[in-house]
VEXZA-87426 format. One record per residue: residue in one letter; x, y, z of N, C-alpha, C in turn. Coordinates in nm, 3 decimals, always signed. Example, Ala and Ser with C-alpha at 12.3 -4.5 7.8 and 13.67 -1.06 7.14 Angstrom:
REM residues 2
(a; (+1.319; -0.569; +0.780); (+1.230; -0.450; +0.780); (+1.320; -0.330; +0.780));
(s; (+1.285; -0.225; +0.708); (+1.367; -0.106; +0.714); (+1.290; +0.003; +0.787));
REM end
This chain:
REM residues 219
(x; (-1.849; -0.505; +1.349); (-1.812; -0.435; +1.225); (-1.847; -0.520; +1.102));
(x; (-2.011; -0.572; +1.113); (-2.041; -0.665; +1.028); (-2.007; -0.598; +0.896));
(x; (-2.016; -0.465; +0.873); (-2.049; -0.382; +0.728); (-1.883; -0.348; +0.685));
(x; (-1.821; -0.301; +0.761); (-1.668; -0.344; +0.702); (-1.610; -0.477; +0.626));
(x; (-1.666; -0.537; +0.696); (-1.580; -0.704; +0.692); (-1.670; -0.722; +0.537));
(x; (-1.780; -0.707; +0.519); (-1.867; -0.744; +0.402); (-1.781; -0.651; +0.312));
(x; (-1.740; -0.502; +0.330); (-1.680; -0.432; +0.193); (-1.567; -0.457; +0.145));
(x; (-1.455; -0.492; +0.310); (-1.343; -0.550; +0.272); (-1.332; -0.637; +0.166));
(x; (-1.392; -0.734; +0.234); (-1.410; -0.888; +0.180); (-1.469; -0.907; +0.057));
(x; (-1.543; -0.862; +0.000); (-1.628; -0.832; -0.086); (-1.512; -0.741; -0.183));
(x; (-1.429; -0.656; -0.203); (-1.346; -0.569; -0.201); (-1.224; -0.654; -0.273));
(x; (-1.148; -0.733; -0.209); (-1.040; -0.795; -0.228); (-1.018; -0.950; -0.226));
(x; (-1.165; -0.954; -0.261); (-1.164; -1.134; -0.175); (-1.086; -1.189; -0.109));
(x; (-1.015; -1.141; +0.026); (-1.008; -1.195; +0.152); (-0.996; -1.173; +0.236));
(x; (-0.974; -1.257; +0.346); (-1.042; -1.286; +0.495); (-1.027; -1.130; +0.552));
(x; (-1.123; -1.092; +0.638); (-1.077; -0.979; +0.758); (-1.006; -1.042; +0.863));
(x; (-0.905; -0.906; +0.846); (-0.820; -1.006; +1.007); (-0.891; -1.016; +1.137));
(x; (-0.886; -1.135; +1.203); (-0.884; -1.200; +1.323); (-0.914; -1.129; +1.433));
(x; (-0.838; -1.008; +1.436); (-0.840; -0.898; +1.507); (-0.835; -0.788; +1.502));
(x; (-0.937; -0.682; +1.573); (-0.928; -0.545; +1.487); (-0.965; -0.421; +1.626));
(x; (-0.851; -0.347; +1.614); (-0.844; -0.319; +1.759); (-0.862; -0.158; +1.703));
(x; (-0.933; -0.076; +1.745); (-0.955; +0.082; +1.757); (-0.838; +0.176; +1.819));
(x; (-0.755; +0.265; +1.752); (-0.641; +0.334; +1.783); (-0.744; +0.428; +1.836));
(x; (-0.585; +0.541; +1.922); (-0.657; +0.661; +1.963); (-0.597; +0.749; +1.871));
(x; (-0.714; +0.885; +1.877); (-0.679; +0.983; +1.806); (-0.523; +1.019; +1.724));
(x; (-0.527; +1.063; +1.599); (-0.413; +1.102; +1.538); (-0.440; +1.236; +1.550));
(x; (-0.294; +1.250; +1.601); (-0.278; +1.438; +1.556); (-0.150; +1.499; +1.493));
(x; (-0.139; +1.628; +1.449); (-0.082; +1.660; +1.376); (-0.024; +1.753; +1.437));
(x; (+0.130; +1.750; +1.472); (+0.147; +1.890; +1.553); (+0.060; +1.927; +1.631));
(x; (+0.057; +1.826; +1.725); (-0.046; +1.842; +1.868); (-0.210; +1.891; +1.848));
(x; (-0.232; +1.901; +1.737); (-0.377; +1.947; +1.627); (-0.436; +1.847; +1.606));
(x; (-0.563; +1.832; +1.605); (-0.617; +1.673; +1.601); (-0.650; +1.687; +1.427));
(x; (-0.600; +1.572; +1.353); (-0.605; +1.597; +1.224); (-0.785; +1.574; +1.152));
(x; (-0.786; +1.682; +1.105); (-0.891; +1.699; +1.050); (-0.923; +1.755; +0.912));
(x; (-1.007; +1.770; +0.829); (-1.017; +1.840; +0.621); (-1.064; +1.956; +0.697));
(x; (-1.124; +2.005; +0.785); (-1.139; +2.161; +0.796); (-1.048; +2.243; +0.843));
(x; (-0.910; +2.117; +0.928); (-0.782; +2.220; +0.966); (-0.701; +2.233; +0.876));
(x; (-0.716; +2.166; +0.735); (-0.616; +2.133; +0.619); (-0.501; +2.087; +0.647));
(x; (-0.511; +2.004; +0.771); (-0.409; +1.887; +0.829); (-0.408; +1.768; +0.806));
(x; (-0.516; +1.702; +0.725); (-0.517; +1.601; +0.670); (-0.443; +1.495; +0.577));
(x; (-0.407; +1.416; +0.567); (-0.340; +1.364; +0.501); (-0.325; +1.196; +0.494));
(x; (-0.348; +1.155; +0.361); (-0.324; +0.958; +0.377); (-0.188; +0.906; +0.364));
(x; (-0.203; +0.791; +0.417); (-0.045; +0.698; +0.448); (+0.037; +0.754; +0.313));
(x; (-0.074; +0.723; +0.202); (+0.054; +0.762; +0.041); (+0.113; +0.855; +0.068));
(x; (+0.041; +0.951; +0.126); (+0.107; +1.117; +0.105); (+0.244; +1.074; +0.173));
(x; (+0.213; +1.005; +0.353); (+0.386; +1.000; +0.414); (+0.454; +0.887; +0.380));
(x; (+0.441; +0.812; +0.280); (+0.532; +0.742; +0.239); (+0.619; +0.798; +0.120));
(x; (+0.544; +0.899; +0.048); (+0.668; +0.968; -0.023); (+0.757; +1.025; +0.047));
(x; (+0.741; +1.072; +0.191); (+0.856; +1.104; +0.257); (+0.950; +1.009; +0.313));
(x; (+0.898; +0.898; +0.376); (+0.936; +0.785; +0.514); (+0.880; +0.679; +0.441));
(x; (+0.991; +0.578; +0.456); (+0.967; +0.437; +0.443); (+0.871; +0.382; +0.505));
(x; (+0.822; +0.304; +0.452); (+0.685; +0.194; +0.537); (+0.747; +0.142; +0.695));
(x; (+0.865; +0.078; +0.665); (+0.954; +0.030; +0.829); (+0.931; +0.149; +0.939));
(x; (+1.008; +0.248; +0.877); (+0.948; +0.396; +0.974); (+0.851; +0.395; +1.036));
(x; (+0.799; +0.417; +0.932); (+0.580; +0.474; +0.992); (+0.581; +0.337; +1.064));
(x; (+0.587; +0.213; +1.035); (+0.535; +0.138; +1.132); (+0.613; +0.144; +1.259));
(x; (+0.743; +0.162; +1.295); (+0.812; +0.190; +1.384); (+0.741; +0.269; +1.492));
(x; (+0.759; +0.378; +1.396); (+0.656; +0.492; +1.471); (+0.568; +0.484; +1.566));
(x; (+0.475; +0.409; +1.503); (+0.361; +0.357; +1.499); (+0.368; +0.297; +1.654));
(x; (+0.388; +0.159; +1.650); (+0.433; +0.064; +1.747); (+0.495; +0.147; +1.921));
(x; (+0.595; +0.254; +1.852); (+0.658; +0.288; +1.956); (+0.557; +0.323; +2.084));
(x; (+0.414; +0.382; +2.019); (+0.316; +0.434; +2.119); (+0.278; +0.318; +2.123));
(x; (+0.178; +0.337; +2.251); (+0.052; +0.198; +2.280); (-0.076; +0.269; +2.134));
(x; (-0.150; +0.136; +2.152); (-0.217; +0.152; +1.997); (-0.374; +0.246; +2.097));
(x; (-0.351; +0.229; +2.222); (-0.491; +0.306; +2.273); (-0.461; +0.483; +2.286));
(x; (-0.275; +0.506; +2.292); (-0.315; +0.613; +2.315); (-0.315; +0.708; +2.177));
(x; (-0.337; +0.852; +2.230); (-0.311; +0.952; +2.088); (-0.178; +0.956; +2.035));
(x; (-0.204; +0.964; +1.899); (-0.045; +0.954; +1.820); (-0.039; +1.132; +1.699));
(x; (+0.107; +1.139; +1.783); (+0.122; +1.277; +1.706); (+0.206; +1.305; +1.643));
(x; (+0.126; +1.312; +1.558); (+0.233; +1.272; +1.375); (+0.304; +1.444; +1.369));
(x; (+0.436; +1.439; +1.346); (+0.479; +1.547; +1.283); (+0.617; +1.499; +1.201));
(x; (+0.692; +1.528; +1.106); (+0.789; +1.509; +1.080); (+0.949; +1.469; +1.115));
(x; (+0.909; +1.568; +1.295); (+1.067; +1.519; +1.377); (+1.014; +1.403; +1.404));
(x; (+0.929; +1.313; +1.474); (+0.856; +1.259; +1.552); (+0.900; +1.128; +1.425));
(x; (+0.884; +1.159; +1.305); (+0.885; +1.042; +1.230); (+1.058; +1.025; +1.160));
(x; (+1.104; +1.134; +1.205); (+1.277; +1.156; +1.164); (+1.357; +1.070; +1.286));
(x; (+1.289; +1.102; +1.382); (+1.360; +1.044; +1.535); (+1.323; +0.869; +1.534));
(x; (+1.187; +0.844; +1.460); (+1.152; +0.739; +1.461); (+1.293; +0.650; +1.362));
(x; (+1.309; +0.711; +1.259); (+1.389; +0.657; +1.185); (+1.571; +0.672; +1.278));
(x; (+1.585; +0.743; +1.346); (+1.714; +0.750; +1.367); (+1.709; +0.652; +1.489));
(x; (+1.599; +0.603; +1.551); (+1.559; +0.507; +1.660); (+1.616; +0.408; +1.572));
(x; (+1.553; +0.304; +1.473); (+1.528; +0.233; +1.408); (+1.658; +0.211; +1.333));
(x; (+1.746; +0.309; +1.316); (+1.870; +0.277; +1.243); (+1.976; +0.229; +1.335));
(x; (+1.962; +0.261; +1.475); (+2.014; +0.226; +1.579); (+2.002; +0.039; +1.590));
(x; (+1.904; +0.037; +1.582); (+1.886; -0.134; +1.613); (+1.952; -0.177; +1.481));
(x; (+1.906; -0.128; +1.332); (+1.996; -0.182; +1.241); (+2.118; -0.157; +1.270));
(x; (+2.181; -0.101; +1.311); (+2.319; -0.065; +1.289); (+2.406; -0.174; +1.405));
(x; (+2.301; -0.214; +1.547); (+2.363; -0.303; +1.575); (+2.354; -0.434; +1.488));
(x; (+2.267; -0.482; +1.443); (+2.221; -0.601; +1.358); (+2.359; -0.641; +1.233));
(x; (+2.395; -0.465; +1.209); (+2.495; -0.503; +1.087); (+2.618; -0.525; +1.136));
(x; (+2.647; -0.448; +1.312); (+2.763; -0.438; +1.332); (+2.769; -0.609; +1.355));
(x; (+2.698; -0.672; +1.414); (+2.707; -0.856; +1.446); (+2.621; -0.907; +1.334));
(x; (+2.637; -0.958; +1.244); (+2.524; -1.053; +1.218); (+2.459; -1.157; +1.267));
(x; (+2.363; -1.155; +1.235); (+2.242; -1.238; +1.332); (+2.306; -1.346; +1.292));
(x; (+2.247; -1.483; +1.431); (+2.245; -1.602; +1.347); (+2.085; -1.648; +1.350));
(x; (+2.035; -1.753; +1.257); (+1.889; -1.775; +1.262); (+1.874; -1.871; +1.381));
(x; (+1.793; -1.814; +1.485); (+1.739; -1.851; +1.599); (+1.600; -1.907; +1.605));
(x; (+1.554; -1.976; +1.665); (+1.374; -2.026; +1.722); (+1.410; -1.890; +1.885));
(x; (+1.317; -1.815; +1.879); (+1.276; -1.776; +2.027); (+1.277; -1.823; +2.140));
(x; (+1.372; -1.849; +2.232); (+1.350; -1.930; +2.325); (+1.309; -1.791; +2.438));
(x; (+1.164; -1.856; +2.450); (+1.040; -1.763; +2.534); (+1.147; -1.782; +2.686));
(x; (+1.189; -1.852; +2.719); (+1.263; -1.864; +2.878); (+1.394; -1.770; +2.899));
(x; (+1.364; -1.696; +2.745); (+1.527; -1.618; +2.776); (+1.479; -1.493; +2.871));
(x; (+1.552; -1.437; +2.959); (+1.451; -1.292; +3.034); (+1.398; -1.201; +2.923));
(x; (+1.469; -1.146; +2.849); (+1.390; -1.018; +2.795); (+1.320; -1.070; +2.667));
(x; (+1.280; -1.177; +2.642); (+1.220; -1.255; +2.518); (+1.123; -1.223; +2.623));
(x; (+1.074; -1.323; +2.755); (+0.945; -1.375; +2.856); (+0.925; -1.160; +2.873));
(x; (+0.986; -1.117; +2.895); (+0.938; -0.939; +2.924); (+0.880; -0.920; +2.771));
(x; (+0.939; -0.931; +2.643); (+0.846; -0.891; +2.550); (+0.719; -0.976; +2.494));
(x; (+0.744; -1.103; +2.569); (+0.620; -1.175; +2.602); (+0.526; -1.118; +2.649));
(x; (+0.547; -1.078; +2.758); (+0.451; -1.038; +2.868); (+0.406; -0.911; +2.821));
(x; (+0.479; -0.815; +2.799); (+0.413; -0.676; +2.749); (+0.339; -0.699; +2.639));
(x; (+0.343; -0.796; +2.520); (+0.242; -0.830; +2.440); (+0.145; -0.852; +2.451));
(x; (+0.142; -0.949; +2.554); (+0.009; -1.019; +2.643); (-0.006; -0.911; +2.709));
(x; (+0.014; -0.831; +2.791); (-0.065; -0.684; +2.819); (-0.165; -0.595; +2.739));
(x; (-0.262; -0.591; +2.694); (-0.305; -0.528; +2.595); (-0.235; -0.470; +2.521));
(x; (-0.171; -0.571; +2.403); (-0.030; -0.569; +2.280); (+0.083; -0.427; +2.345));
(x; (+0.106; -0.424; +2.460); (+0.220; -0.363; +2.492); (+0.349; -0.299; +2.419));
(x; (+0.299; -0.259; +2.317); (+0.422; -0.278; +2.251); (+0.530; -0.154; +2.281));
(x; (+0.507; -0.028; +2.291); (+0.631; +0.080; +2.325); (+0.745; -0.054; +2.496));
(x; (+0.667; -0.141; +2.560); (+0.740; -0.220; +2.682); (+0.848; -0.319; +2.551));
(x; (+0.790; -0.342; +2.482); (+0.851; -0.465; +2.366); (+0.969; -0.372; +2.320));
(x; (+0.928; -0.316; +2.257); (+1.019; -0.217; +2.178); (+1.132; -0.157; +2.270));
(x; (+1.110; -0.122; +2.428); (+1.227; -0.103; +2.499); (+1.317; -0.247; +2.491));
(x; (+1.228; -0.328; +2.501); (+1.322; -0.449; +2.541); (+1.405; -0.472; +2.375));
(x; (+1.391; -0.474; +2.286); (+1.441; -0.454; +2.160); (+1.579; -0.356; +2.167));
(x; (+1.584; -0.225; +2.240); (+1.676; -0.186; +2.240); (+1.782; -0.222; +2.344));
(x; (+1.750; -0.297; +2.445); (+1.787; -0.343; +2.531); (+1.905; -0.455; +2.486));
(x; (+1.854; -0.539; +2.431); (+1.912; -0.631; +2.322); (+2.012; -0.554; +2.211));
(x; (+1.990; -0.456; +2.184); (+2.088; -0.409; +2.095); (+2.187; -0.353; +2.217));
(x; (+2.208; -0.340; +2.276); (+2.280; -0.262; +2.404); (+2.355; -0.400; +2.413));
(x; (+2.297; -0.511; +2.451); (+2.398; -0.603; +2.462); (+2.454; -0.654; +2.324));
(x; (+2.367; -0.679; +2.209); (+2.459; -0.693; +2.134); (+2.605; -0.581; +2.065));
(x; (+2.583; -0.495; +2.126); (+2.691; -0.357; +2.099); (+2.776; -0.432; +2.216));
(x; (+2.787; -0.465; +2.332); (+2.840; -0.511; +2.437); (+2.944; -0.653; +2.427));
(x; (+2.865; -0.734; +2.377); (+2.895; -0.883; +2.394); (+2.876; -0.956; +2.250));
(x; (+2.887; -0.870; +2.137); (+2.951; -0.900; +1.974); (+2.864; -1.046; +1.960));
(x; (+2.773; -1.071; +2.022); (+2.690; -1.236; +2.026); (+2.602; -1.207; +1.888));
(x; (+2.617; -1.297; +1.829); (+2.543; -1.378; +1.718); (+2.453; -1.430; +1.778));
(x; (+2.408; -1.495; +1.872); (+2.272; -1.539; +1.905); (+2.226; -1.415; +1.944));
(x; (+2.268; -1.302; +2.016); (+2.191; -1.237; +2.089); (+2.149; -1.160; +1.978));
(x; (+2.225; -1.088; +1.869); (+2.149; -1.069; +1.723); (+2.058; -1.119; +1.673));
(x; (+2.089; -1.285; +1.691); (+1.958; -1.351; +1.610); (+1.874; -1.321; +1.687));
(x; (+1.870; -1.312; +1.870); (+1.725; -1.296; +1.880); (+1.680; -1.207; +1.913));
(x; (+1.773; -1.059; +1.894); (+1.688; -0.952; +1.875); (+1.624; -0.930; +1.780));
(x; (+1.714; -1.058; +1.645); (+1.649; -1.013; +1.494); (+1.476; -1.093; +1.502));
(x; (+1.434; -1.202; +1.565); (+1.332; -1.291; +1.558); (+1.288; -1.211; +1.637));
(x; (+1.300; -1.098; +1.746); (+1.151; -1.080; +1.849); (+1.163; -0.962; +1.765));
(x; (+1.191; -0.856; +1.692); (+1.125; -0.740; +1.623); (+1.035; -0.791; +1.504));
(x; (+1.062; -0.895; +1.459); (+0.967; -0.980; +1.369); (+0.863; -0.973; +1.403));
(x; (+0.860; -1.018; +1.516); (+0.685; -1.042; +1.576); (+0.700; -0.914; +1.575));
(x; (+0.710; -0.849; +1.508); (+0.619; -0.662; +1.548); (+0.629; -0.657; +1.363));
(x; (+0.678; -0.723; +1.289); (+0.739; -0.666; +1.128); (+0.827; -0.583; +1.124));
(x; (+0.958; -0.599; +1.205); (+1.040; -0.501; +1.227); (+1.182; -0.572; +1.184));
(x; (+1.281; -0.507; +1.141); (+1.429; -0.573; +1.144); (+1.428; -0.668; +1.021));
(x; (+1.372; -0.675; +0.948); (+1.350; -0.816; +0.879); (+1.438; -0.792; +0.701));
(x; (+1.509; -0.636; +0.725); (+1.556; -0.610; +0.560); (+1.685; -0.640; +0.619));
(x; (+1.794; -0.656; +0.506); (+1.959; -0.596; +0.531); (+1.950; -0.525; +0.637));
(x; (+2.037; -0.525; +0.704); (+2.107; -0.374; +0.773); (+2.113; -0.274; +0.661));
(x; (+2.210; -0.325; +0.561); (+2.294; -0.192; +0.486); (+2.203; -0.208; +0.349));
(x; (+2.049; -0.250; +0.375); (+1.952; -0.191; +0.275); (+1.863; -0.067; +0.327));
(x; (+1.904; -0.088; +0.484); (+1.824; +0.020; +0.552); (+1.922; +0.149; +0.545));
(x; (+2.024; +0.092; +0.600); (+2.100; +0.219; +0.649); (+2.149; +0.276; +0.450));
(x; (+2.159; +0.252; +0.403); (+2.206; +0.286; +0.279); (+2.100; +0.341; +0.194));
(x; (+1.985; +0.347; +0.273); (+1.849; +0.351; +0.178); (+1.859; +0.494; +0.200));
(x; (+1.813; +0.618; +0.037); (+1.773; +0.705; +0.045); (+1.906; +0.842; +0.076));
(x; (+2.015; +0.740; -0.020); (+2.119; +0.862; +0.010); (+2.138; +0.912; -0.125));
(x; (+2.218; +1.056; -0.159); (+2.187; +1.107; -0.304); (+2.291; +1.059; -0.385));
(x; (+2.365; +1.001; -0.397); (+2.421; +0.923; -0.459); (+2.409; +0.789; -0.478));
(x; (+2.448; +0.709; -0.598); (+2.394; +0.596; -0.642); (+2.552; +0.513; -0.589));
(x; (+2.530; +0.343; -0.570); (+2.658; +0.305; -0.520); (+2.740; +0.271; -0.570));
(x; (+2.745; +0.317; -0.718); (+2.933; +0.274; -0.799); (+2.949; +0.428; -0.748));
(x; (+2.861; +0.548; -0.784); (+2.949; +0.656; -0.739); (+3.020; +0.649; -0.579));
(x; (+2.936; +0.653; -0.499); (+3.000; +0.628; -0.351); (+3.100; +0.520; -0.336));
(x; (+3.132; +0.408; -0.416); (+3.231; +0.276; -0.435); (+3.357; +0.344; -0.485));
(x; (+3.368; +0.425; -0.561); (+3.423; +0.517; -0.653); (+3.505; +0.590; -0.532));
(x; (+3.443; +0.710; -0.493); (+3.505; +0.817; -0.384); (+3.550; +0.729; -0.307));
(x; (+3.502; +0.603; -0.213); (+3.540; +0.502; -0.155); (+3.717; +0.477; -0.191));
(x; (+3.731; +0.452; -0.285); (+3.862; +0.345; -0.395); (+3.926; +0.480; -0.369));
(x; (+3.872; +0.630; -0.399); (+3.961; +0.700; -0.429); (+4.056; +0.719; -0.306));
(x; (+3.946; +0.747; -0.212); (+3.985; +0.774; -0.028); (+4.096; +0.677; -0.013));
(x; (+4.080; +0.567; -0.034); (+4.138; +0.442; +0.012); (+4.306; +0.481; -0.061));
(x; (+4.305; +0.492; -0.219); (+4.432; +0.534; -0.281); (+4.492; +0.660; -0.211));
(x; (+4.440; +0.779; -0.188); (+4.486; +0.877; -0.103); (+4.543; +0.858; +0.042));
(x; (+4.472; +0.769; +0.146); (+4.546; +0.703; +0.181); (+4.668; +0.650; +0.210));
(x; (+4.674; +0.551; +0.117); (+4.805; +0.485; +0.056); (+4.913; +0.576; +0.031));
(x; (+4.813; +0.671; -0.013); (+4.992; +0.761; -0.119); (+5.033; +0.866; +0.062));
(x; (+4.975; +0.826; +0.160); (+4.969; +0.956; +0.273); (+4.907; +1.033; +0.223));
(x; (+4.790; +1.071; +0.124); (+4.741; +1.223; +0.149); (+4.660; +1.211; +0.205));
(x; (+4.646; +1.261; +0.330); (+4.576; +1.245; +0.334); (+4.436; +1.396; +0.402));
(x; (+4.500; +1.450; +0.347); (+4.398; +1.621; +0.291); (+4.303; +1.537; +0.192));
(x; (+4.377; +1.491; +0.095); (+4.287; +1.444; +0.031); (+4.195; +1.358; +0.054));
(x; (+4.176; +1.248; +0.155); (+4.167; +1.152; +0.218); (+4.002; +1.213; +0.283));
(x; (+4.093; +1.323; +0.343); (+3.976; +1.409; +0.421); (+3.878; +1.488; +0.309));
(x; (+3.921; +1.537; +0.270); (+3.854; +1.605; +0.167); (+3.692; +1.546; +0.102));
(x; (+3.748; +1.413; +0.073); (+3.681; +1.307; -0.013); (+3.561; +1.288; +0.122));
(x; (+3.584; +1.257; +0.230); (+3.455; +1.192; +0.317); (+3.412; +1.286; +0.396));
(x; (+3.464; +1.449; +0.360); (+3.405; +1.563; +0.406); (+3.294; +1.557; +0.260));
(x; (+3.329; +1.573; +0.154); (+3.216; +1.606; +0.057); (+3.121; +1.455; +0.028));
(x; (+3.176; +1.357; +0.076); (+3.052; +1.212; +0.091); (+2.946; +1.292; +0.177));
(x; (+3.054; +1.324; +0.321); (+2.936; +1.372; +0.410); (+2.828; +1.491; +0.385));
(x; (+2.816; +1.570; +0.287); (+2.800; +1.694; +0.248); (+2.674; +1.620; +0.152));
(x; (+2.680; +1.500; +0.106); (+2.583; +1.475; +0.043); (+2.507; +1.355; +0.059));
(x; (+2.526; +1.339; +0.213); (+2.438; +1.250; +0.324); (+2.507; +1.115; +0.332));
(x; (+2.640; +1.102; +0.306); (+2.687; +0.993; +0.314); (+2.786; +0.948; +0.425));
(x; (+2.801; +0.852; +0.499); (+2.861; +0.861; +0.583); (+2.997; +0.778; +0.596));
(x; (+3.114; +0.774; +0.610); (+3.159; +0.636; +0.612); (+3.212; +0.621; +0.735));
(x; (+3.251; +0.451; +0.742); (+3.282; +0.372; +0.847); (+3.381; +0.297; +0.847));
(x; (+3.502; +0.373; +0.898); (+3.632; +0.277; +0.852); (+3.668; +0.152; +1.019));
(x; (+3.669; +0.008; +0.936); (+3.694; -0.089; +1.065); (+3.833; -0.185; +1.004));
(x; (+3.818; -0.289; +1.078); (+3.982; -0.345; +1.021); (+3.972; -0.435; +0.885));
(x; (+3.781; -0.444; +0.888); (+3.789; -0.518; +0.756); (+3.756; -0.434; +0.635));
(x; (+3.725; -0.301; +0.638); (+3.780; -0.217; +0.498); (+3.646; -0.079; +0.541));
(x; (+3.610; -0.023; +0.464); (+3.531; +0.156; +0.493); (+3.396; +0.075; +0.415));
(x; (+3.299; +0.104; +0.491); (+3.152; +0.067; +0.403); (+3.050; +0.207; +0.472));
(x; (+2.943; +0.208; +0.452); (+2.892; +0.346; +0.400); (+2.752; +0.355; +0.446));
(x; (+2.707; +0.443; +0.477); (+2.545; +0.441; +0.530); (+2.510; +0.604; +0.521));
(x; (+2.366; +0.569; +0.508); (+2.313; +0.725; +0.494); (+2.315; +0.788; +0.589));
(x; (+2.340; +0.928; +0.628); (+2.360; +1.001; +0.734); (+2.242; +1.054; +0.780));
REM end
């Protein structure tokens, strides 16, 4: 791909990456995307819908040889995948780990890498790790689910920048209904109580009451 690497490069002055591997077919609602099916469409277009983390999620979840079929659930499910691993990440916080390759499911997402970049085998083992960290409340085992989705560019924001991302309210208002819930509460009302995190929920908000106080994520 001598004539790429020259436009790139030439383009942005720098390097072509190292490695450059050929996907299979994209399709669109099982439609192979094409300008004469008027199924076409560039990354900008789905990032006004879906975060970059998403689409790459997405992405990854298939092997990079086979066909990938883009539709909207496909990239909704991707995200409700993906909030899953955050949501364990927030329920423990990580601690910062080095990879120790001798742990079992570190050497399995080893190995599926080293498989021709394996990655949907990686990505099981990723949830695998969140299964135990939901299990066994471990801070290491956080940290090193948080360091092996790295090696993919995965996991690497807040938890509660992900899960909080893209809800219709701004967060003094939701802090607000929060304080109010919390006073209703207090006084026993709690109609009112309900009331308040029936209409959060009504406008994609979710809350999460634990023993250390109610915090909030997009639904």
């Amino acid at each position: 791909h001598e004539n790429e690497i020259a436009q790139s490069e030439g383009a942005f002055d720098k390097p072509m990456a190292s490695v450059w591997m050929h996907n299979g077919f994209i399709n669109v609602d099982n439609e192979k995307m094409s300008k004469s099916l008027g199924n076409f469409f560039t990354i900008r277009d789905v990032l006004k819908e879906f975060d970059a983390e998403t689409i790459r999620f997405f992405v990854v979840r298939s092997h990079y040889r086979s066909p990938l079929n883009y539709s909207d659930v496909h990239l909704n499910d991707a995200r409700g995948a993906l909030k899953r691993l955050y949501t364990a990440l927030h329920a423990v916080p990580p601690d910062d780990v080095a990879i120790d390759w001798a742990h079992p499911l570190a050497a399995r997402f080893q190995a599926a890498m080293n498989e021709d970049f394996g990655t949907p085998e990686a990505v099981a083992v990723l949830f695998e790790l969140a299964g135990e960290v939901n299990r066994n409340h471990s801070a290491q085992t956080s940290g090193l689910l948080k360091a092996l989705a790295g090696v993919l560019g995965l996991l690497q924001d807040k938890p509660e920048t992900f899960l909080q991302a893209g809800a219709s309210l701004d967060e003094a208002a939701i802090q607000t209904q929060i304080a109010a819930r919390a006073a209703a509460k207090a006084a026993k009302n709690f109609a009112e109580a309900d009331r308040i995190r029936q209409e959060l929920a009504a406008q994609g908000v979710l809350l999460k009451d634990s023993p250390t106080g109610t915090t909030w994520e997009r639904g």
